[in-house]
C-alpha positions in Angstrom: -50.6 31.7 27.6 -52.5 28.5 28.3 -49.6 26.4 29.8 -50.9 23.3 27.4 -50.7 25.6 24.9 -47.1 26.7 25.0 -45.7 23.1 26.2 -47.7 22.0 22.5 -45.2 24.7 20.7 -41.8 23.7 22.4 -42.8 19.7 21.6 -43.6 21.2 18.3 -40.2 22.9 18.1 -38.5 19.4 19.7 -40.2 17.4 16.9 -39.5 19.6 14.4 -35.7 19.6 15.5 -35.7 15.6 15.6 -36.7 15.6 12.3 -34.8 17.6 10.7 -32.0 15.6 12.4 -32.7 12.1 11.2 -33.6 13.5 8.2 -30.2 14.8 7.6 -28.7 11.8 9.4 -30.7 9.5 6.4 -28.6 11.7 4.0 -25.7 10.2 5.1 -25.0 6.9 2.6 -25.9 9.0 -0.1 -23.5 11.5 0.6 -21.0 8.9 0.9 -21.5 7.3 -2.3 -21.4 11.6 -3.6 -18.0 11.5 -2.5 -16.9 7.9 -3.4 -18.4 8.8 -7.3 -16.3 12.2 -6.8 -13.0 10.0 -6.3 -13.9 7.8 -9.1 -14.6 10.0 -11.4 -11.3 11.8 -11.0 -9.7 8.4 -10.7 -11.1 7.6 -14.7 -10.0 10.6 -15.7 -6.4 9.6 -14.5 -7.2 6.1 -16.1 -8.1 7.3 -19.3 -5.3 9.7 -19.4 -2.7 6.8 -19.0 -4.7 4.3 -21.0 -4.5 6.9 -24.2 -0.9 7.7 -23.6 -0.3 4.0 -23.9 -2.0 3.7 -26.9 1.0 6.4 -28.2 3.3 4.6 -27.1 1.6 1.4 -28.8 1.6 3.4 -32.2 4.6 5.2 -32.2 6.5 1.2 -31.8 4.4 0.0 -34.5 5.3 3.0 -36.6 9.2 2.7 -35.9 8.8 -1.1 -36.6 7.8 -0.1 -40.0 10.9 2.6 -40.5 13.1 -0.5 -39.4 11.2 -2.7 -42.3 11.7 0.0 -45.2 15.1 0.9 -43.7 16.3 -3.2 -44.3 14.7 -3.1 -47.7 16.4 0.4 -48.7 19.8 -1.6 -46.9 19.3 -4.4 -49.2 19.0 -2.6 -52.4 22.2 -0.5 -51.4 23.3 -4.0 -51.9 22.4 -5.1 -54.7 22.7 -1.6 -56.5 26.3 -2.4 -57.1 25.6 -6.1 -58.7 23.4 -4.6 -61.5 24.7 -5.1 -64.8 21.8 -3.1 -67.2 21.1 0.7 -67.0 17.0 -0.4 -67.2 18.2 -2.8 -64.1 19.6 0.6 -62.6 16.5 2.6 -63.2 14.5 0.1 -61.2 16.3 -0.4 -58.7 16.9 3.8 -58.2 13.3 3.9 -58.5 12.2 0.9 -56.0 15.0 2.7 -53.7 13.1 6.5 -53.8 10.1 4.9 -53.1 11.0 3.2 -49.7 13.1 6.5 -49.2 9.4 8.5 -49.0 8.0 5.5 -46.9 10.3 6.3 -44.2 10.0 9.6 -44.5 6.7 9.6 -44.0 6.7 7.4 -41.5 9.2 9.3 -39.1 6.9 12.1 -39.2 4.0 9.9 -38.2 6.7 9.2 -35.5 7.4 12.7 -34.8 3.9 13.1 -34.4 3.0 11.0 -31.9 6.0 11.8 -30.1 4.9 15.5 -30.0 1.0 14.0 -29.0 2.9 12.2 -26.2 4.7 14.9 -24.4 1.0 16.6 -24.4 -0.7 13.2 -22.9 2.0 13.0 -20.2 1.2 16.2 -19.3 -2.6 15.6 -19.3 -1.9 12.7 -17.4 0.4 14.6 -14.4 -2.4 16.8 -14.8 -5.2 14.2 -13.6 -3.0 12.3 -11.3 -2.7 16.4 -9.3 -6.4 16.9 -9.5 -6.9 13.1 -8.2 -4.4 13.8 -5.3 -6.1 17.3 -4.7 -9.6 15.6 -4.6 -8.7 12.8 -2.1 -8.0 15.7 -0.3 -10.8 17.4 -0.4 -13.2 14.2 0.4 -11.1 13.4 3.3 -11.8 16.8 4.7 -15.7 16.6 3.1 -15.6 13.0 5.2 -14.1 14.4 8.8 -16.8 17.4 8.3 -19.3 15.1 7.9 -18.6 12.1 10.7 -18.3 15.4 12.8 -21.8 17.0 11.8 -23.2 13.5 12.3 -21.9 12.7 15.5 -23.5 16.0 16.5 -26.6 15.8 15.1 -26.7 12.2 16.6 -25.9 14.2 20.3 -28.5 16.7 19.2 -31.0 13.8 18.9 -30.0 12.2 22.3 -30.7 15.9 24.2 -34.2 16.6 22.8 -35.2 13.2 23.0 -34.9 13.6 26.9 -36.5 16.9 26.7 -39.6 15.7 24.7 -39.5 13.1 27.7 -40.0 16.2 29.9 -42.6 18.3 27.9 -44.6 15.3 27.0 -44.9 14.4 30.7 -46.4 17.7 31.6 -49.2 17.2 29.1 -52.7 16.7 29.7 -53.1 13.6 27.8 -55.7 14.0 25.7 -54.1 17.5 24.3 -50.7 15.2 23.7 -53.3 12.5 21.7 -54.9 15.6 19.9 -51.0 16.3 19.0 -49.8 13.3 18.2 -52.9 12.3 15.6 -52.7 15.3 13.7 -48.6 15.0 13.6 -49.1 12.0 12.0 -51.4 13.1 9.0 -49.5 16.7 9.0 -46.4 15.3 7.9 -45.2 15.6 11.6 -46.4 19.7 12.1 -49.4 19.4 14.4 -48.9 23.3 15.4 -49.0 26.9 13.5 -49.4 30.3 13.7 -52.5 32.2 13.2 -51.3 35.5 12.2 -53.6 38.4 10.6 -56.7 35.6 10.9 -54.5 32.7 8.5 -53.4 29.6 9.5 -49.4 30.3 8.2 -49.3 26.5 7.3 -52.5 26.0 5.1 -52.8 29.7 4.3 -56.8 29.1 4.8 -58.2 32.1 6.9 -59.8 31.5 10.4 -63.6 32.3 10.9 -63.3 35.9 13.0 -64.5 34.4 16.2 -62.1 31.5 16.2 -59.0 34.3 15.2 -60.2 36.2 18.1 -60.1 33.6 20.6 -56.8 32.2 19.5 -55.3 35.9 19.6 -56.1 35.0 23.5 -53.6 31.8 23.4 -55.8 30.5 26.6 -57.4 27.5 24.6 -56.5 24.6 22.2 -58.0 25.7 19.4 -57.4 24.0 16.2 -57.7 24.9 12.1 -60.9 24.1 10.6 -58.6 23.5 7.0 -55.9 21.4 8.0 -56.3 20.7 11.8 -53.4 22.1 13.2 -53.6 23.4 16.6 -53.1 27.3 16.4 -51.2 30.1 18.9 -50.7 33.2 18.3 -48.1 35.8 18.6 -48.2 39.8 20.0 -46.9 42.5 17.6 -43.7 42.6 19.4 -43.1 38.8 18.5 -44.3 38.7 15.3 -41.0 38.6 14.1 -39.0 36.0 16.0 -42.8 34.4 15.6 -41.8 34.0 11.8 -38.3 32.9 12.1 -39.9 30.0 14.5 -42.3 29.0 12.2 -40.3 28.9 9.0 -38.6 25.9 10.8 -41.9 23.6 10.7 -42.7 21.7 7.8 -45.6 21.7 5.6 
């Protein structure tokens, strides 16, 4: 293979690599603000949890304010039951007392109610304080993977930077500016495989002549379509050929 040639398809690789990298290293705010909305999220659930559970407790007081209220009136005509003097007087007080009898009645089992709707809430609330506990755990340990895959991606960086250094030094130059130019309006691939006479990037097929001279790999031969330079690879590479070139970008 044309030494040019094959030092174009390991910057290509290098390049590729780098990209990918940074790319993934971009992600990185983003994926902290993923896992900051995951915490609060499970820290409103938790909120809401305790906020309705105190709205309960708000209504059951109010409720048991009003027992206490029919309770004093029921207390007070106890009172002055015995001070009536006329059966009609009697009557209306029997009748004034039955009715705050059914008020309080029906009140308690309002306050039954929300007691019963309370014991549920706590539990939804213990509930949402485990899954908030059990998610802080989860984005600490989503966190440490992360610092770690960044910290190696960052030393992934550093490496190949130093070996584009070295494959870009053994260019001829004007092969590196041919590389370079087309990386830049390629979306950063400025190499592809030519396989059964297609460009694998474009997917335009090669005039017969120039397939047959890239089969060689002894020139720098590039696609008529999109201008990438081509290589090619032997039967008995075709398949780690693929694998490579599935990691270039379009």
């Amino acid at each position: 293979m044309n030494s040019d040639l094959e030092r174009l398809i390991a910057l290509q690789q290098i390049d590729s690599a780098a990209d990918a990298a940074r790319r993934r290293l971009a992600e990185g705010p983003d994926r902290e603000k993923a896992l900051d909305a995951r915490l609060d999220g499970a820290r409103q659930r938790v909120a809401a949890a305790k906020e309705q559970l105190t709205q309960n407790q708000h209504a059951r007081r109010d409720l048991e304010k009003e027992v206490a209220v029919h309770q004093g009136r029921l207390s007070k005509f106890r009172d002055q039951l015995m001070a009536v003097k006329t059966n009609v007087e009697y009557q209306a007080m029997q009748k004034e007392m039955t009715f705050a009898q059914g008020e309080v009645k029906t009140i308690e089992d309002k306050v039954l109610e929300r007691m019963l709707e309370a014991d549920e809430l706590t539990a939804i609330v213990k509930r949402a304080e485990a899954e908030l506990a059990a998610e802080q755990k989860a984005v600490d340990a989503d966190r440490r993977a992360m610092q770690a895959e960044q910290t190696e991606l960052q030393a992934t960086i550093d490496r190949i930077t130093g070996e584009r250094v070295a494959v870009v030094g053994a260019l001829d130059k004007q092969v590196l500016a041919t590389f370079e130019q087309v990386s830049r309006k390629r979306n950063g691939v400025a190499v592809a495989e030519a396989r059964d006479g297609i460009c694998t990037i474009c997917h335009v097929r090669l005039r017969p002549q120039i397939f047959n001279t890239v089969m060689r790999n002894d020139a720098i031969l590039q696609c008529d379509s999109c201008n990438r330079i081509l290589y090619f690879v032997p039967k008995a590479g075709v398949q780690g050929s693929g694998t490579q070139n599935s990691e270039l970008r379009t």
